[in-house]
Structure formats: structure tokens, C-alpha cells
N, C-alpha and C positions, 0 to 999 in steps of 0.2 A: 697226942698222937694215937691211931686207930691201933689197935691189937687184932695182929694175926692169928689163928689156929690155924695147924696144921700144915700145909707146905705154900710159905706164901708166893704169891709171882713176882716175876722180877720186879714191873710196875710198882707193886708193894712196896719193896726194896731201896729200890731208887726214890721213893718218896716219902720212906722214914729215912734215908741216911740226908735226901734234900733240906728237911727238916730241921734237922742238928746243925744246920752253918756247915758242915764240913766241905769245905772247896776246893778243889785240887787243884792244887797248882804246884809249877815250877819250883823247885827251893824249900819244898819239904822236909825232903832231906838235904841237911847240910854236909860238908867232906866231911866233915870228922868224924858223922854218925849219928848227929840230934835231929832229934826230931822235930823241934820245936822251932828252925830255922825261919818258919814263917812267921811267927809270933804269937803265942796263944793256940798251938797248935798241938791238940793232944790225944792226935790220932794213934800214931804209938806209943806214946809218952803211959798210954792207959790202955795199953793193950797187952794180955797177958804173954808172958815168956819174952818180954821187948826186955836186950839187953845191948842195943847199938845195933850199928849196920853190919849183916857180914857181908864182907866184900870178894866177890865173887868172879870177877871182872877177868879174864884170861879162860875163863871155861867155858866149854859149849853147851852144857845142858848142868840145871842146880836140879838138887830136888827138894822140899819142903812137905815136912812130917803134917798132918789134919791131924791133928788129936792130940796130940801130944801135951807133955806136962801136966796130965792130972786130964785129958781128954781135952778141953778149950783152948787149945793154943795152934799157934803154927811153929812150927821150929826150922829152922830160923823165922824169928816175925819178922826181919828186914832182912831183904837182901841187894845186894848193888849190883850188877851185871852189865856187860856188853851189848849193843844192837846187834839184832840177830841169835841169843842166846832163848834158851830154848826153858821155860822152868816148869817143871815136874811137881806136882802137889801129890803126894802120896797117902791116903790114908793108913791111921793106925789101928782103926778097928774099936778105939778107945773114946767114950764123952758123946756116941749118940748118932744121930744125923749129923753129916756135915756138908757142906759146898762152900766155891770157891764162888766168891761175885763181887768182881771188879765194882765199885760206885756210881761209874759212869757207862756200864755196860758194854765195855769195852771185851770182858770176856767173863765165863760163867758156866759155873760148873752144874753137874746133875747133884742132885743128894745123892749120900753113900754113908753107909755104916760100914762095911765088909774093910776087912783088914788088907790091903792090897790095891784099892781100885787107885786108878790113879785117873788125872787131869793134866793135860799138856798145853802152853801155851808159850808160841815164838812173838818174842817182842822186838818189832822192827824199829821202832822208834826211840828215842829219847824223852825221859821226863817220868814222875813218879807216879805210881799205879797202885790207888789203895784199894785193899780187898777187905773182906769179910768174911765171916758163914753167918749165914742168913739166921738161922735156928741162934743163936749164941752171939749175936754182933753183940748185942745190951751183956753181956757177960765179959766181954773185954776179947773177945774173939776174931782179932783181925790182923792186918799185915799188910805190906807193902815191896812194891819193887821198884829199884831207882832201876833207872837204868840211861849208861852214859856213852859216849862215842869212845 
């Protein structure tokens, strides 16, 4: 796989995570929380600060920490939510550049270092939504959001 410097584009992005086999699909996430529902799937199974699904489902706006746990993480890295819920990626100031970039470009954030900036995205649909930060995906820097009816 090619190596980026500096701030890659999205194309980039989408054509190192194409690369890895990772597919998204339906059944990612299972109810209980695994990740691994699809089989051989270790999207968060090996992504830092994965410790289940938090379930989120009754609320209208989540928020989820950039940077967090030692700066590469997201916190929560899973979360489960409602159509229509609205998720808030907040940075922590901590681990560097960071963005939000869905796999399938579905949504995608700016770079941000600054302690504060934040990223908003309503999910109208059903079905799992993996993300990354672009700078940090190869470091275990990723996440996901179920989201169910």
C-alpha cells in the first residue's frame, strides 16, 4: 500500500481502507456488542479503547471524545443509536491531528488539533457506519455507529 505524507485526501483514504478487505456491512455489529458478528471481523475487535457497544438508543444527540485514551482513541469507539440521532465527535486537544472519515464516505470531517472543535452528523438511516482518523487509522484509531430503528 502507497504511503501518504502530510494530509491525505479522501480518495487516499477510501483506497487504503478498500485495500484491507474491510466491507461494510449489515451485522457488524451484533445485539450483544461483538463486533465480530460478521466473521473475521476486526474492525473494533482492534481498535483502541473498543470495549462493547454503548448503547445509546432513546437519545437525541451522543457525543464522542477525538483523542482520547492516551490521544488515539474515540470514546466511546461503538456506539448504538436511534434514526434520526444526531452524533457529536468532539475533540480532546490530545494525540495530534485528527478527523472523522466514515469508509465509505458517507461523512467526514476537517482535521482539528484544537481542544473543542467539534463534527456533527444526523443519521437517517439504519445499518453500521465505520469510521476512522485518517492520520492514526494504522494505530488502531477507529469506530463505529450502529444505528437501529
Amino acid at each position: 500500500m502507497e504511503r501518504y505524507r502530510g494530509n491525505p485526501s479522501r480518495r487516499a483514504v477510501l483506497a487504503a481502507v478498500g485495500t484491507t478487505g474491510l466491507a461494510l456491512g449489515a451485522g457488524c455489529l451484533s445485539g450483544d456488542g461483538d463486533a465480530a458478528a460478521s466473521g473475521g471481523d476486526d474492525w473494533l475487535e482492534s481498535a483502541n479503547n473498543y470495549d462493547g457497544v454503548d448503547d445509546h438508543t432513546g437519545e437525541s444527540t451522543v457525543t464522542v471524545a477525538v483523542g482520547a485514551a492516551g490521544g488515539l482513541a474515540f470514546d466511546p469507539a461503538a456506539v448504538r443509536v436511534d434514526v434520526g440521532t444526531d452524533v457529536v465527535w468532539e475533540w480532546t486537544g490530545e494525540g495530534g491531528q485528527h478527523d472523522v472519515v466514515e469508509e465509505n464516505g458517507r461523512f467526514e470531517s476537517d482535521l482539528h488539533r484544537e481542544s473543542g472543535a467539534t463534527f456533527t452528523h444526523r443519521f437517517e438511516e439504519t445499518g453500521t457506519y465505520r469510521y476512522a482518523c485518517t492520520p492514526h487509522q494504522a494505530s488502531g484509531m477507529r469506530g463505529a455507529v450502529e444505528v437501529v430503528e
